[in-house]
C-alpha positions, 0 to 999 in steps of 0.5 A: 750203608758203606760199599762193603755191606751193599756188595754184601746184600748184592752177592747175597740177593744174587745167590737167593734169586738164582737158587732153584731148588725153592722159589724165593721171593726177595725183594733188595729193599727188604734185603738192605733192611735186615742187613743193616739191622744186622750191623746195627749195635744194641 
């Protein structure tokens, strides 16, 4: 994963655990998994 994508899924994943509203449950390894497969061509 290059550094522009890990700084994406990191201000994601700290935007989804501070939201209060509902409790998220996340886990990061998760979070790089489905961005990654975001980018990935078909």
């Amino acid at each position: 994963m290059t550094s522009k994508s890990e700084h994406l899924v990191d201000l994601i994943f700290k935007k989804l655990k501070n939201y209060k509203n509902k409790k998220i449950f996340l886990e990061k390894e998760n979070l790089d998994k489905f961005v990654i497969s975001l980018f990935k061509e078909n």
